[in-house]
N, C-alpha and C positions, 0 to 999 in steps of 0.2 A: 859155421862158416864154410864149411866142405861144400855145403849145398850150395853156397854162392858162386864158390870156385867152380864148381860143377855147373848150373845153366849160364855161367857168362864164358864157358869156355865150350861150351854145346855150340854143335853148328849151324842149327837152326836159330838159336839168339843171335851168334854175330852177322851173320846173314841177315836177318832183319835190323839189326844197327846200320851194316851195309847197305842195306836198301834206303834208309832213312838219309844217309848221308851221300845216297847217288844222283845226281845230274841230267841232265836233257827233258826229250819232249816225254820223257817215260815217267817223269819224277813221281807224278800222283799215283800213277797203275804202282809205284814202287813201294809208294807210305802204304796204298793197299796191302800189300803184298806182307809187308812189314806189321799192319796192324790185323792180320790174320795169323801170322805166325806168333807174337806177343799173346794172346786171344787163346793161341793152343796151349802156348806154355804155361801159361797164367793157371788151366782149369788142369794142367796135368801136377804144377808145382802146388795148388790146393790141395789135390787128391792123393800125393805124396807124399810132401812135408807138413802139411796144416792148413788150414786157412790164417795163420797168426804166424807163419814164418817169415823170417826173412827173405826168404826166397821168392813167398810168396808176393811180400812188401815191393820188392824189387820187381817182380812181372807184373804187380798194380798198377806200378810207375812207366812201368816203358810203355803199355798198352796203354795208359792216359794219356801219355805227354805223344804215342803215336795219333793216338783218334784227333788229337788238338795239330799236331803239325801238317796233317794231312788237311783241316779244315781251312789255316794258314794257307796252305798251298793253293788250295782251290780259291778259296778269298782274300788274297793278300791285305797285313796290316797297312795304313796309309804312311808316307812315306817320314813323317813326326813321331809313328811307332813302329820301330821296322822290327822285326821278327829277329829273338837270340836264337844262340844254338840252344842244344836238347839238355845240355849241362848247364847254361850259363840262365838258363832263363827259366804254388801249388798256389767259392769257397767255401767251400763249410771249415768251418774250424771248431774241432772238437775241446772244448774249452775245458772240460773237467772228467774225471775218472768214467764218471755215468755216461757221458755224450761218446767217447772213447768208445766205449764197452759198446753202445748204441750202434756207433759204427761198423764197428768191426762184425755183428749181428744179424747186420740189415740183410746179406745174402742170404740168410741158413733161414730167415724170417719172410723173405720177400719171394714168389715162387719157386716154389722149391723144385730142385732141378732143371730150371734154366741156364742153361752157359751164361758165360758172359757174350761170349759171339754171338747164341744165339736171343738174346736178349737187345742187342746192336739191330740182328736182321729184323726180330720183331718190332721196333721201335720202325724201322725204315716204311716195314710195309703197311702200318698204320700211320703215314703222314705222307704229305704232298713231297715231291724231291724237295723243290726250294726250304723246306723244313729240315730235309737231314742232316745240313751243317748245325742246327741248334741243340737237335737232338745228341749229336755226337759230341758237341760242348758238355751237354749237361752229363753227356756218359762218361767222358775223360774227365769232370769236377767230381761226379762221383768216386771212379777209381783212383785218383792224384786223393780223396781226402782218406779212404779207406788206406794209402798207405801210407799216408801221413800217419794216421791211429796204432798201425802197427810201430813202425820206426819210433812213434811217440813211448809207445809202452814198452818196448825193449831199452829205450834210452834211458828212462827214470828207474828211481831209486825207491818206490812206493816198497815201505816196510810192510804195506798190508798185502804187498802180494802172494799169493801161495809158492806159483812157478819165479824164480828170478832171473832173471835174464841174466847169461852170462857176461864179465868184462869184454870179451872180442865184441862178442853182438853188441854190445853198446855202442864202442867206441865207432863199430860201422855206421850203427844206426847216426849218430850223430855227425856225419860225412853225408848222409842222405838224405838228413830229415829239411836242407836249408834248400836244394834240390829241388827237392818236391814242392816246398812251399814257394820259390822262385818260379817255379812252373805255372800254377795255383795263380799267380801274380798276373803272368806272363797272357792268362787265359779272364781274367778280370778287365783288363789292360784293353788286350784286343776286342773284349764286347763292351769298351769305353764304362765300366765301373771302376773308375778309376781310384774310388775311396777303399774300397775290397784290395784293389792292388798296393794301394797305399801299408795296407796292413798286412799284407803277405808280405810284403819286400821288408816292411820294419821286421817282422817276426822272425825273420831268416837273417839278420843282423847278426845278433848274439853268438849264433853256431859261427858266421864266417869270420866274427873278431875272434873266439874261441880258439880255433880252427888257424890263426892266422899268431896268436897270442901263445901258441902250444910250438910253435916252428921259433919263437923268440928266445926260448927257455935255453940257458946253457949249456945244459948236457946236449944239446942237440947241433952244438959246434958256429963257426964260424960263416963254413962255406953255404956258399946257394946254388939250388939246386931247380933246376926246369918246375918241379913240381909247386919248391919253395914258388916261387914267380906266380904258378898258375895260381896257388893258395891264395898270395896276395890280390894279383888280380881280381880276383871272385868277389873279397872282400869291397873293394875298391868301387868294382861293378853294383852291385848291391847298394851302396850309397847313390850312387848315380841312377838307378833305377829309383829307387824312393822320390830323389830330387823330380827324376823328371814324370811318374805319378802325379806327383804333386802341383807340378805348374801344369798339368793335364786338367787336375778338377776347374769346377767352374769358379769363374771370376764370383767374387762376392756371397759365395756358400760355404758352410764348413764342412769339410772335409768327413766325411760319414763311411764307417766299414755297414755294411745293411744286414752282412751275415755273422754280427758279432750275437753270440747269446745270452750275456750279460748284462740284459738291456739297464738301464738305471729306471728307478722312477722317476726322476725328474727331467726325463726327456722330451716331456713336454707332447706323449703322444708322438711321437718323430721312431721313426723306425728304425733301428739300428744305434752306435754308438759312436759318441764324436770324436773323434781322434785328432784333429787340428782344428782349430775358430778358426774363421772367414779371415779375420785380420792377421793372423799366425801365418799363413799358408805360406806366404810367397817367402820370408823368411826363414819357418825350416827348410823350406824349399834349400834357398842359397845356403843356409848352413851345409846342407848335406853336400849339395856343390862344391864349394868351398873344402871338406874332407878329403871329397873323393879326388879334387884339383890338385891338393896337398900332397896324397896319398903317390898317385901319377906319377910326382917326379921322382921317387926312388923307383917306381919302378922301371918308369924308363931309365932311370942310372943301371941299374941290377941287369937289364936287359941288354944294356951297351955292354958293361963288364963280361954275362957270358958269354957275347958275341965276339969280344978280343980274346977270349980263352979257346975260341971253337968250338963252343958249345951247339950241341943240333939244337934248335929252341922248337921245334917243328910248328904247329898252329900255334902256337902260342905268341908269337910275333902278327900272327894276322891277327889273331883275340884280342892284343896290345893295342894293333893299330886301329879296332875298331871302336874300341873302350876309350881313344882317345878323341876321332869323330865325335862320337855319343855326349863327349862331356863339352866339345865344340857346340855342338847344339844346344845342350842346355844351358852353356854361357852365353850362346843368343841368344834366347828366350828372355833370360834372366833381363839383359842386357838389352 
């Protein structure tokens, strides 16, 4: 955990955060800018601490979810899917030990000694421009699932393993792993697979009720706290993403993940795995609605409360008031 503490407080990370979260006619030259310095960090935090560190997992993450914001920017999502932040909003999905292992693999096996950067340039200069928003998709799904595999294998509790992951890294990892796969979502979503997003956003459930369900415990007190708020909200948000996934797929289809690798046999030849029938849809849909609607009004209670305490809530009040748009829309939709 030193390592973490150490590139999130380097000045070249938050520099490229900064960039990511700067403004005007610069914005794209900035996600650049940002997704070169990610790129550096990423091949020095390999050559360092591991290719299986957390550190590493962590500069996986910022260089995918860079290459993906930056693609956003240049293409905006349409105005039924508008673009979260870099927090709020991971397919491949490594479904068992093997696929893991595969993952986490694929660099040391796949030419060897290429950067990541310079694996980006090469990708660019064998494709037409108009190609290098897909190519840079397909490069941030790969990095977002590579550290999915890590945060996945420090999180568990596999007795077969030889190294074990210590208690801190755990408890990080599973702060990160719902992150990533909200991201993973986030980038299904914007190239309209919206059955893949459907299963990112479900899969990132579990961590943010966890995660939300661990702030409830009583040794942990009374009071709330900016944080407690943002916890919640994440959780809140995540239903509301699934819902509105969901009323995204098509009318009269079931709802299909394409990059599950579990296929069943009786899938009739059908690629991928069904995750909602055609006739289910619109109702889990509203159920998830219906949560998140539920969920809302303590938060906006909790957020009045610290606001008569004078509480700074800083972004967190914009995040509120976005989260509550977001769930306006998809009670139209519904509606």
């Amino acid at each position: 955990m030193d390592n973490i503490m150490k590139i999130t407080s380097d000045a070249r990370f938050r520099l490229a955060r900064s960039l990511m979260t700067s403004g005007g006619d610069s914005t794209t030259n900035s996600f650049e800018g940002a997704i070169e310095i990610f790129a550096s960090l990423l091949e020095e935090t390999r050559n360092t601490c591991g290719e299986t560190s957390l550190t590493a997992a962590l500069c996986y993450y910022e260089y995918g979810n860079a290459l993906f914001r930056a693609v956003v920017r240049r293409k905006p999502l349409d105005s039924d899917n508008e673009n979260h932040d870099e927090d709020k909003k991971p397919a491949a999905k490594p479904s068992s030990a093997a696929a893991r292992k595969r993952s986490l693999d694929d660099d040391k096996t796949k030419e060897p000694g290429l950067s990541v950067s310079n694996k980006r340039a090469k990708m660019e200069n064998n494709v037409e421009e108009g190609d290098n928003d897909d190519d840079d998709i397909a490069l941030a799904l790969e990095m977002l699932s590579t550290s999915f595999s890590i945060f996945d294998w420090h999180s568990s509790t596999d007795e077969d393993k030889k190294t074990k992951p210590d208690e801190e890294g755990k408890r990080y990892s599973l702060t990160q792993i719902p992150r990533v796969l909200s991201t993973i979502g986030d980038i299904h979503s914007h190239c309209g697979k919206f059955g893949d997003a459907v299963d990112a956003y479900c899969r990132a459930l579990p961590y943010r009720e966890n995660a939300w369900e661990e702030r409830q415990k009583p040794d942990k007190g009374e009071s709330l706290s900016v944080d407690d708020l943002k916890c919640q909200r994440l959780l809140v948000e995540t239903y509301a993403l699934v819902a509105e996934a969901l009323l995204a797929c098509k009318e009269g289809e079931d709802v299909v993940c394409a990059n599950d690798e579990d296929k069943d046999d009786d899938t009739n030849g059908a690629t991928g795995k069904v995750l909602v029938a055609a006739k289910d849809r619109v109702d889990f849909a509203e159920s998830h609605y219906a949560t998140a609607r539920e969920k809302l009004q303590d938060i906006v209670y909790q957020m009045g409360k610290l606001a008569a305490e004078n509480v700074d809530l800083g972004d967190e009040k914009k995040d509120i008031g976005y989260l509550v748009m977001m769930l306006v829309g998809i009670g139209n939709k519904i509606h």
